[in-house]
Backbone bond lengths (Angstrom), bond angles and torsions (degrees), N, CA, C in turn:
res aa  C-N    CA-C-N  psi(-1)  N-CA   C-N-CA  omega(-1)  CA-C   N-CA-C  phi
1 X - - - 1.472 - - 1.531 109.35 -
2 X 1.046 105.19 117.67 2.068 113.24 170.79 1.309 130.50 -29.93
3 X 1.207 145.08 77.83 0.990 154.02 -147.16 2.178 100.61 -57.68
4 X 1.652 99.61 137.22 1.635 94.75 -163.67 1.817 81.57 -124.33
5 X 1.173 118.28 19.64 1.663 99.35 161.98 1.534 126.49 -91.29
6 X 1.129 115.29 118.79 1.443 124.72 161.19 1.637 119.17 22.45
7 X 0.969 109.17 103.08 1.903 107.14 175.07 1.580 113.56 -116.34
8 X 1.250 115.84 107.90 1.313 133.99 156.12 1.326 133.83 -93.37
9 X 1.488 122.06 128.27 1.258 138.13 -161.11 1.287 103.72 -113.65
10 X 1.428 129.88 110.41 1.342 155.73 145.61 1.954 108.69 -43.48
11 X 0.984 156.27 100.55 1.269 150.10 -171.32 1.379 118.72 -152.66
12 X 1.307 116.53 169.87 1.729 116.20 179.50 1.754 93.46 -155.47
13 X 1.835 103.28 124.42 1.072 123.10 -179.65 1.602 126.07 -25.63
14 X 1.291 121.14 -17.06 0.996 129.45 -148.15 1.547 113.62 -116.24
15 X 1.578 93.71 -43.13 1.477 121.75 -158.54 1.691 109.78 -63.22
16 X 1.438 117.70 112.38 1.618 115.46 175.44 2.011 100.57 -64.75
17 X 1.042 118.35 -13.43 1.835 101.78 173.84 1.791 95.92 -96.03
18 X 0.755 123.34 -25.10 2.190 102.72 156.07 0.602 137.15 -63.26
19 X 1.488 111.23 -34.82 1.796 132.90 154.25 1.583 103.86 -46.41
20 X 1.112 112.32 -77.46 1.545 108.12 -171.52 1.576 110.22 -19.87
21 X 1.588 108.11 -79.18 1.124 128.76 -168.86 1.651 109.74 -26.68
22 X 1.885 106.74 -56.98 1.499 99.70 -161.44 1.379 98.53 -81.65
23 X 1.439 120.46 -18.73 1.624 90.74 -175.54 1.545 129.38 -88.86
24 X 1.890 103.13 6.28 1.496 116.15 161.58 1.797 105.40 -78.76
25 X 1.403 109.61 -44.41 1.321 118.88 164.72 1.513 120.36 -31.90
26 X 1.228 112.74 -54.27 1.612 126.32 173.57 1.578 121.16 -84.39
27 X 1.395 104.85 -18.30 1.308 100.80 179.61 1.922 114.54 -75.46
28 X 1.570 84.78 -18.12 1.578 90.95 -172.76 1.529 95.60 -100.72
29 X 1.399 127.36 -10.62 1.817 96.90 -173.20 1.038 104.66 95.72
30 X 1.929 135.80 18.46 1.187 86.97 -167.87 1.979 77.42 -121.25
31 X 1.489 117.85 151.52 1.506 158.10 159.20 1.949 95.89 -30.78
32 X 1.146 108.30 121.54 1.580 107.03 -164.92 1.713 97.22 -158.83
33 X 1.392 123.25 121.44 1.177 122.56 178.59 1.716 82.44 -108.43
34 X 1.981 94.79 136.81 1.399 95.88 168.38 1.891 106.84 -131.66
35 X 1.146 81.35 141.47 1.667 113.83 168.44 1.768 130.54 -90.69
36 X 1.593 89.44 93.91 1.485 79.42 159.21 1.687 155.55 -91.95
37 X 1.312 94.55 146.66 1.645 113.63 -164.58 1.574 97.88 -78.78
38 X 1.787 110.16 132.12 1.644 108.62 134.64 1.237 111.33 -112.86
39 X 1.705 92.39 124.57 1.812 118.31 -164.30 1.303 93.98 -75.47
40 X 1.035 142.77 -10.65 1.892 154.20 178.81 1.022 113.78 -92.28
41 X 1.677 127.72 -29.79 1.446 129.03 178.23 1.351 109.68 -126.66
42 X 1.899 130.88 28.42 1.196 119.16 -176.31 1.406 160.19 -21.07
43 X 1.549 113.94 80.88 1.425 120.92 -176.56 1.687 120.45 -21.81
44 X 1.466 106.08 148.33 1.430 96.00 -178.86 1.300 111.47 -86.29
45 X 1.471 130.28 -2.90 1.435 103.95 148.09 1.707 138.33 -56.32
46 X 1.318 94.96 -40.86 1.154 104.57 171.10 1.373 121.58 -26.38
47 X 2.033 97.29 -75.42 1.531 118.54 174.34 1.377 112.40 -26.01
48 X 1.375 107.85 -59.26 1.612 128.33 -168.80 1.491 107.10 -58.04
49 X 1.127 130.59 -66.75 1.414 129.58 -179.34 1.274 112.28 -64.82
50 X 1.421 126.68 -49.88 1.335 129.15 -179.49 1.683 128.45 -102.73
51 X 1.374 117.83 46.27 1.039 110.98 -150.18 1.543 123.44 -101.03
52 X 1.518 113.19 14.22 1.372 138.06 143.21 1.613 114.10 -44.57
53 X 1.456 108.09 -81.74 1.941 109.47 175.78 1.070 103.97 -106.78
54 X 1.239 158.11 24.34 1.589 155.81 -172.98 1.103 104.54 -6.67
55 X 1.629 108.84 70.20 1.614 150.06 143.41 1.044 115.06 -70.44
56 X 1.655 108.89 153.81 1.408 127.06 154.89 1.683 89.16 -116.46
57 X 1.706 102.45 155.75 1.475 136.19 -3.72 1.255 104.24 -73.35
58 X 1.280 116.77 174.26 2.071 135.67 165.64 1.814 80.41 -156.11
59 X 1.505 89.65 131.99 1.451 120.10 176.07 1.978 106.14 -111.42
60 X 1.409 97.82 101.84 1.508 86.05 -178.37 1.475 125.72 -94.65
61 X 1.442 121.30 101.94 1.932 113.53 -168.23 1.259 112.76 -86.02
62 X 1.335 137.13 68.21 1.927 127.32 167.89 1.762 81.79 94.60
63 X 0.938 137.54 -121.96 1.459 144.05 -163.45 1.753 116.48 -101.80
64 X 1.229 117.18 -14.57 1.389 126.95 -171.38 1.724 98.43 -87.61
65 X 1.435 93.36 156.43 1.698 97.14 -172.97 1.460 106.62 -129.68
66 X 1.083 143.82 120.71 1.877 126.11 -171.81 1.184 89.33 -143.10
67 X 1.521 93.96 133.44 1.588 125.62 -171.59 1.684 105.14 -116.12
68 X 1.752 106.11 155.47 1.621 116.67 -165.77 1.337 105.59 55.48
69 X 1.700 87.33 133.53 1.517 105.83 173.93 1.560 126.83 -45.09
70 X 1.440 101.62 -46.62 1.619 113.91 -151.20 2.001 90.49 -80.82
71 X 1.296 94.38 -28.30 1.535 99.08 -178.32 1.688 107.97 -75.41
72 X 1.194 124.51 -40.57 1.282 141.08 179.59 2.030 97.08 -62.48
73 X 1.190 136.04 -65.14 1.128 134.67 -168.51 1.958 97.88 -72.00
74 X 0.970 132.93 -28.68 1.795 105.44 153.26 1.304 132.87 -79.75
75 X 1.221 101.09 -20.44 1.956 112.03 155.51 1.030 107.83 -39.95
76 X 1.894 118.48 -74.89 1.399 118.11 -160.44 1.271 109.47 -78.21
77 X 1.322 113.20 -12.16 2.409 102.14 -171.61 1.675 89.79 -91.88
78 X 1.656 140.24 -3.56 1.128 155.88 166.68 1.863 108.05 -71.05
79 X 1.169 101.70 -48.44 1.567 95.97 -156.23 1.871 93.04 -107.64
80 X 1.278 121.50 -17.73 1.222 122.27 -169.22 1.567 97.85 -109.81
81 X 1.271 165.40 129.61 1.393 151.25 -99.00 1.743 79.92 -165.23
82 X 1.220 128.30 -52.79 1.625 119.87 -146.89 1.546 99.48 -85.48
83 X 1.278 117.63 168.22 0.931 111.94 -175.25 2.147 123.87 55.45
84 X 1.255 108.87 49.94 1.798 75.91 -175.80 1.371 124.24 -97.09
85 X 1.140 107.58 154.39 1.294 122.96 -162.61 1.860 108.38 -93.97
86 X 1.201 111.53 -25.69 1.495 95.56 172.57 0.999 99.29 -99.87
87 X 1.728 124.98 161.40 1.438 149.24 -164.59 1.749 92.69 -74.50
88 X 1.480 110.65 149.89 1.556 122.76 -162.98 1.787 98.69 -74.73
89 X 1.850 88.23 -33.37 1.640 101.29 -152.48 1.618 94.22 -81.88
90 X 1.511 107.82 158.95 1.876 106.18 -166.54 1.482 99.28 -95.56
91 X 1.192 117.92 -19.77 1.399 122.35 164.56 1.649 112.12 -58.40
92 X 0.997 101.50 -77.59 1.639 112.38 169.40 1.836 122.98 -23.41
93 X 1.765 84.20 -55.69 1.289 92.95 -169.42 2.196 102.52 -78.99
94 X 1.301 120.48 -16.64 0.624 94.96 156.23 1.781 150.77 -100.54
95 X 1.234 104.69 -4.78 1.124 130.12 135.98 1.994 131.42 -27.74
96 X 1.016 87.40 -46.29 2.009 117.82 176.15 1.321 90.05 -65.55
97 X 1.315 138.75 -70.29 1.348 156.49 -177.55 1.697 99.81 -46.50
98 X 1.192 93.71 -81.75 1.734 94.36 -175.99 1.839 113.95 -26.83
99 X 1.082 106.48 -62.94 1.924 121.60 -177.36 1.595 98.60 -63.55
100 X 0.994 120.55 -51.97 1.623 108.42 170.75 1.264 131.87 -51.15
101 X 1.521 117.78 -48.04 1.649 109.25 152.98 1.120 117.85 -78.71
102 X 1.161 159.32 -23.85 1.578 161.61 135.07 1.487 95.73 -9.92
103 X 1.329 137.19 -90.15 1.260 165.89 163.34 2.054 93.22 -13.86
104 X 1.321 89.76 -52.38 1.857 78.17 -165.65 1.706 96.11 -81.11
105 X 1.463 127.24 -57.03 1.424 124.64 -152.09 1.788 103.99 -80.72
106 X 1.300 117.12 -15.28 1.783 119.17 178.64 1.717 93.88 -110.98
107 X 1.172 120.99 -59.84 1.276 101.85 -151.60 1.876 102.39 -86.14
108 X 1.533 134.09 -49.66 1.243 130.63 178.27 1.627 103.79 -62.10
109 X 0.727 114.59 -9.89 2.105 114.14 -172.17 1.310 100.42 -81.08
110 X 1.926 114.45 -33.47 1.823 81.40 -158.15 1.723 88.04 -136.25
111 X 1.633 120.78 22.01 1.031 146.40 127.63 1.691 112.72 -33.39
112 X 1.317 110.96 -69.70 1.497 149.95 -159.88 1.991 96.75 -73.73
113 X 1.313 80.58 -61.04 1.667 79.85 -173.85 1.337 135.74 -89.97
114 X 1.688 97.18 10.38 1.470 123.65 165.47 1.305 106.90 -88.02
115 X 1.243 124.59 -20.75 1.596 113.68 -160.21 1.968 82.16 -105.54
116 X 1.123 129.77 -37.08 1.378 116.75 157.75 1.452 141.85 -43.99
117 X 1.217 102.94 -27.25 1.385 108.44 -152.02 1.841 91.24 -109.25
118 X 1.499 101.71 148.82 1.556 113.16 173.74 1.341 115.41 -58.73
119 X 1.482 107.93 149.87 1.675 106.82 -173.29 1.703 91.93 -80.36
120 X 1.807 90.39 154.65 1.761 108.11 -166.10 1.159 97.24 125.93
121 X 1.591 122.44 162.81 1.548 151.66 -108.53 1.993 76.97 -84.42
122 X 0.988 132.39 -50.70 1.165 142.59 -160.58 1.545 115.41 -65.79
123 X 1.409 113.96 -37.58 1.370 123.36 168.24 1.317 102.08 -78.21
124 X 1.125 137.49 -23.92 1.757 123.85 -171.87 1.124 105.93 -108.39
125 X 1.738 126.67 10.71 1.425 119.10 152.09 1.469 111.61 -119.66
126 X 1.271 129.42 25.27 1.201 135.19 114.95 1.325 140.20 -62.05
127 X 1.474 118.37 -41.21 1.531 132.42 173.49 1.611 88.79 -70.55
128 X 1.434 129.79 -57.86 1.760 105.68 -176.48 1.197 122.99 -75.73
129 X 1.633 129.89 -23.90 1.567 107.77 155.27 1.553 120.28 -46.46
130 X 1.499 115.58 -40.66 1.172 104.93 -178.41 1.288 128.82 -68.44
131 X 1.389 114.76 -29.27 1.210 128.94 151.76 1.234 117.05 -32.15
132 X 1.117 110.76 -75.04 1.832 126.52 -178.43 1.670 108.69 -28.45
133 X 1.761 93.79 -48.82 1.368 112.26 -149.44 1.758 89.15 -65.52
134 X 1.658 115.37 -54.86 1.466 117.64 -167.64 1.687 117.93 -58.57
135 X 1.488 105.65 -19.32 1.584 108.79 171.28 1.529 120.78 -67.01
136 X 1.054 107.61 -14.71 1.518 119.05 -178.05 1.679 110.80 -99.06
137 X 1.747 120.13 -50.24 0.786 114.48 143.78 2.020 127.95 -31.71
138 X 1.518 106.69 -42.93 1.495 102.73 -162.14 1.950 100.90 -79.85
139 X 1.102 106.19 -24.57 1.437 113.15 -175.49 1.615 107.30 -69.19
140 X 1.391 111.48 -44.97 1.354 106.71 156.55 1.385 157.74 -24.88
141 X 1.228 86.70 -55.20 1.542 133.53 162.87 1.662 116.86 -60.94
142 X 1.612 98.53 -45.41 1.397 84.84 -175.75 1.842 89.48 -94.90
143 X 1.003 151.24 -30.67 1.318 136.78 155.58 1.359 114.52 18.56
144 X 1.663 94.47 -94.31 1.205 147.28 169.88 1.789 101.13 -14.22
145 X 1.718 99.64 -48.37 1.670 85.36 -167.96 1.260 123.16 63.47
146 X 1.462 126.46 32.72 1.993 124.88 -149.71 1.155 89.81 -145.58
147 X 1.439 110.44 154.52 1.760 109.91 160.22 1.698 109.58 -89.87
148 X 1.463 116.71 -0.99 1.462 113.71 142.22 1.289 115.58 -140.17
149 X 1.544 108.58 -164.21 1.531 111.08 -164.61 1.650 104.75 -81.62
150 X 1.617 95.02 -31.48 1.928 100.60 163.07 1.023 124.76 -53.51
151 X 1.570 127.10 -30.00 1.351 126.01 -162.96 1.399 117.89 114.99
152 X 0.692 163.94 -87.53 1.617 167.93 110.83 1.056 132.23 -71.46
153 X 1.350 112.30 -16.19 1.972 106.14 148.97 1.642 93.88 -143.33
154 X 1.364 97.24 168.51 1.373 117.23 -162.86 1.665 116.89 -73.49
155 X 1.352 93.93 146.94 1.700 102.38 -164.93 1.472 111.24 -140.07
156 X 1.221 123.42 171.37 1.776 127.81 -167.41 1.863 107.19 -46.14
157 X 0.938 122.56 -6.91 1.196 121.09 177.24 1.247 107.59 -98.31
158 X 1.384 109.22 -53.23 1.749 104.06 173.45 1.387 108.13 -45.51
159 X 1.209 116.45 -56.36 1.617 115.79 -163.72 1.493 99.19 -55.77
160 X 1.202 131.77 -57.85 1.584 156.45 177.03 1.560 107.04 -14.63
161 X 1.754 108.11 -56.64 1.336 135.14 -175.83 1.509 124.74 -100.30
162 X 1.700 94.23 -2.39 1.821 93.29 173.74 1.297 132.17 -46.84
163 X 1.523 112.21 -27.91 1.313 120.66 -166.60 1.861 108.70 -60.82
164 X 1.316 81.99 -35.91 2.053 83.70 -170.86 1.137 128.81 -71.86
165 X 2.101 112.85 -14.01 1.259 129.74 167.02 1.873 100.83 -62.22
166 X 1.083 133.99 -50.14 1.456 147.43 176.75 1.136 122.74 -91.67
167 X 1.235 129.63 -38.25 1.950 112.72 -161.04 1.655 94.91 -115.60
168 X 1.789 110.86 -26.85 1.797 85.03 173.23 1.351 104.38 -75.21
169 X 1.461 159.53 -25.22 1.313 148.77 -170.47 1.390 98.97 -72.49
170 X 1.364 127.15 -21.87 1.758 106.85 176.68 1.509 97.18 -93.19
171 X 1.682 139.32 -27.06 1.131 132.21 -173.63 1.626 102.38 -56.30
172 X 1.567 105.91 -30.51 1.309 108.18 -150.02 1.822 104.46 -83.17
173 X 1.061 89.71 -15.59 1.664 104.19 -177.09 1.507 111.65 -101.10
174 X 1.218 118.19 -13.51 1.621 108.64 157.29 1.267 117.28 -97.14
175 X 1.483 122.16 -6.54 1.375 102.76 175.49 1.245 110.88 -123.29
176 X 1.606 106.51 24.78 1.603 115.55 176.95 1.460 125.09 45.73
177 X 1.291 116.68 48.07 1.088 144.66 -172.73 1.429 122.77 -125.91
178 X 1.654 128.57 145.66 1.415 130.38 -175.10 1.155 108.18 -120.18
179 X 1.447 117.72 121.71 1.754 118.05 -167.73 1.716 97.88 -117.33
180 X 1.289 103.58 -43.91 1.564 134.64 -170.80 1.499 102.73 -83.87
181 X 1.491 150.90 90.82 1.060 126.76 165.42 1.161 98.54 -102.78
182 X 1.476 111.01 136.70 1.941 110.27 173.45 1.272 132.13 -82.88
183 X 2.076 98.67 7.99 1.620 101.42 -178.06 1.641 80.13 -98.49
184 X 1.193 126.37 -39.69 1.238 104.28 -172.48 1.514 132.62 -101.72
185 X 1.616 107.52 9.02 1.126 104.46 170.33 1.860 96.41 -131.07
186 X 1.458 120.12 72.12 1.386 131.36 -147.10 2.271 80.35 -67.05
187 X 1.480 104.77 -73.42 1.693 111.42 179.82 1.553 108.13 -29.89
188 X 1.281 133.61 -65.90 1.469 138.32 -161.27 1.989 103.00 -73.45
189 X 1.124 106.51 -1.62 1.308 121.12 -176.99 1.694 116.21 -84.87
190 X 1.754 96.32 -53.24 1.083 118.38 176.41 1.411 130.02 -58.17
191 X 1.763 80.79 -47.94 1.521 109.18 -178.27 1.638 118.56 -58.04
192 X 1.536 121.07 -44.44 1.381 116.31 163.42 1.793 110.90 -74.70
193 X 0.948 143.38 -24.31 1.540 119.05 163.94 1.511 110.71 -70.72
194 X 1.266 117.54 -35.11 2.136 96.80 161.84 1.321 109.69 -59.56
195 X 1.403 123.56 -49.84 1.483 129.91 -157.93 1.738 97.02 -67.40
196 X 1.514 143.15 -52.29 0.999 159.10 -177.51 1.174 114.54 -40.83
197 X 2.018 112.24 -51.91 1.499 121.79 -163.85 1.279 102.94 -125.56
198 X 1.630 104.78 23.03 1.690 102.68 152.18 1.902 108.79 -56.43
199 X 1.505 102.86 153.15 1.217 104.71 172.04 1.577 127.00 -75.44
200 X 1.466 103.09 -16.76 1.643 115.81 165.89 1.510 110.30 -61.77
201 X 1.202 119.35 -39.40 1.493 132.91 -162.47 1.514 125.18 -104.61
202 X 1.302 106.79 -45.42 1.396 117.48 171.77 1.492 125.40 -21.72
203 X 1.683 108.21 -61.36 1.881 136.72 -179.04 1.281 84.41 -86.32
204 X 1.089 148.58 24.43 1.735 117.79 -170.52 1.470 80.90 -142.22
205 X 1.316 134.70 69.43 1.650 111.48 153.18 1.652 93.52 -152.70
206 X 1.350 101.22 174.53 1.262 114.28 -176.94 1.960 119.36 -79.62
207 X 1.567 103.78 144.55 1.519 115.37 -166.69 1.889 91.94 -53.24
208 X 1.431 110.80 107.74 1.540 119.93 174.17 1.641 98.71 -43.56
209 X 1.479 136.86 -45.07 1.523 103.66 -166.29 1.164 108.01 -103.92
210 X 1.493 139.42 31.63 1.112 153.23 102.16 1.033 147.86 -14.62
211 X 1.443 95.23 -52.13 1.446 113.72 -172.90 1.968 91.75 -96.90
212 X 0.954 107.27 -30.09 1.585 104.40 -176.77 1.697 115.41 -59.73
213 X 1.405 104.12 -26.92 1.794 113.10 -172.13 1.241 82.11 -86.41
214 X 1.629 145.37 -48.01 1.526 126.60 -179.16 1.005 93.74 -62.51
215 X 0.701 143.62 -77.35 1.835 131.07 -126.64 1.626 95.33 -73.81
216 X 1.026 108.40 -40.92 1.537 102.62 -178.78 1.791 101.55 -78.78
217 X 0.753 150.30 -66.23 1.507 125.58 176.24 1.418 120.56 -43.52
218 X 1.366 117.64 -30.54 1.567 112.57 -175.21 1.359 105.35 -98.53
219 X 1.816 131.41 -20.11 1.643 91.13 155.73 1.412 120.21 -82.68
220 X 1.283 141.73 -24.24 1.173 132.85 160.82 1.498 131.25 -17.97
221 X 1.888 86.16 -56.14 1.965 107.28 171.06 1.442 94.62 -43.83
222 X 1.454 102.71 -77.22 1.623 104.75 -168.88 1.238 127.10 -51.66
223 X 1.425 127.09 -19.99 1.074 121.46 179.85 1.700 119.28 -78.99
224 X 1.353 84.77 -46.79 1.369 92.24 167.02 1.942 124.55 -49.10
225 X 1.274 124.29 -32.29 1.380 134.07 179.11 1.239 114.21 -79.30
226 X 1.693 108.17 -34.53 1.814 120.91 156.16 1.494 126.85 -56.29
227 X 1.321 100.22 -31.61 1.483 114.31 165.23 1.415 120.35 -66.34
228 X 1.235 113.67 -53.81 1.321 125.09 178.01 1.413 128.49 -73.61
229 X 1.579 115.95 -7.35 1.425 117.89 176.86 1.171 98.72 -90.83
230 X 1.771 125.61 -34.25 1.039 118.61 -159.33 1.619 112.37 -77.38
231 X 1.393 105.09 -20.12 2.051 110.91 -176.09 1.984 84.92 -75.63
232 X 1.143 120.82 -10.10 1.429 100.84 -147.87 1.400 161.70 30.96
C-alpha cells in the first residue's frame, strides 16, 4: 500500500544529488515539499537530521530520515512501488549499482578535479582518466542497445548519471575543456539529449547561467586550496 506520510526534501539549488532525488520523486508521482539548503550557512535542521556529513540531500518520510542520494533513490523505488526505477532482476539491479559508483568515484572525481585544477601535466591526466572513465561508461551504453541505461525509459542509473547530461557541458565550458566528444562518444551523446528532455527532467534543473557563476567561483575556490596544500 502507497505510503501517504509526509515527504520532505532537504536540497540545494545547485546540487546534481537533489536533483536525483526529485526527479525519482516525480517520476513516481509522489507529493514532496522541498526545502532549501545554504550548504555555506547550514540550518540547524540540517545539523539535526544529518549530523554525521551535514549534507544535502535528507529525504524526510512522516518520522524517518534517509541520508545519501544513491541510498535515498532505493528507499523511494522501495517504498513507492509504481514506476520502478531499479532493474527487477538482482543481477541487473546489481550491476545498476556497480556503474553508479564507478560513474561517481572515477568518472565525476577527476571530471571535477580537472576543471579545478591549473592547466599543466596534472590537469590533462585528469581530463584522460576521465576520459578513460567515459569509454567504459560509453560501451555500456551501447551494450544496452536502449535509448537509456533503463531500457526505454529511465531508471536508477539514468538518474545516477544525470548530472553529465547538464553540469559536465557547463564544467566543460568553464574550463575549456572536452570530456564529451560526440564523434567519439556518438551513444553517451545521445543518451543526455533523451536524458535532458525527458519530461521528468527537462523543468527540473537548475537556471544554466547560474549554475555557470557557481561552478566557476567554486572551482576556482577549490582550486585555489589544491594549490595551496600542494606548496604546503
Amino acid at each position: 500500500m502507497e505510503s501517504k506520510e509526509a515527504v520532505k526534501l532537504l536540497g540545494f539549488w545547485v546540487s546534481p544529488f537533489s536533483f536525483r532525488v526529485e526527479w525519482a520523486l516525480r517520476l513516481k508521482s509522489v507529493e514532496y515539499e522541498y526545502i532549501e539548503e545554504d550548504v555555506f550557512n547550514k540550518s540547524p535542521l540540517l545539523l539535526e537530521l544529518n549530523p554525521v556529513h551535514k549534507k544535502v540531500p535528507v529525504l524526510i518520510h512522516g518520522d524517518k530520515v534517509i541520508l545519501e542520494s544513491f541510498i535515498i533513490l532505493e528507499y523511494i523505488d522501495e517504498t513507492w512501488k509504481q514506476f520502478p526505477i531499479l532493474p527487477q532482476d538482482p543481477y541487473d539491479r546489481a550491476m545498476a549499482r556497480f556503474w553508479a559508483n564507478f560513474a561517481e568515484e572515477k568518472f565525476w572525481i577527476n571530471a571535477w578535479t580537472a576543471l579545478c585544477t591549473e592547466e599543466g601535466e596534472d590537469r590533462e591526466m585528469y581530463i584522460k582518466q576521465a576520459v578513460e572513465s567515459l569509454e567504459k561508461i560509453e560501451q555500456e551504453l551501447i551494450r544496452g542497445k536502449s535509448k537509456f541505461f533503463g531500457g526505454e525509459s529511465i531508471g536508477y542509473l539514468d538518474i545516477a548519471l544525470g548530472w553529465i547530461s547538464y553540469w559536465l557541458p557547463n564544467w566543460e565550458e568553464i574550463g575549456s575543456m572536452t570530456i564529451l566528444d560526440p564523434t567519439r562518444f556518438p551513444a553517451t551523446a545521445g543518451w543526455t539529449e533523451n536524458f535532458r528532455n525527458h519530461p521528468v527532467v527537462k523543468d527540473k534543473l537548475p537556471p544554466r547561467d547560474k549554475m555557470f557563476v557557481y561552478n566557476q567561483w567554486r572551482s576556482k575556490e577549490i582550486g585555489a586550496q589544491m594549490a595551496s596544500a600542494r606548496k604546503g
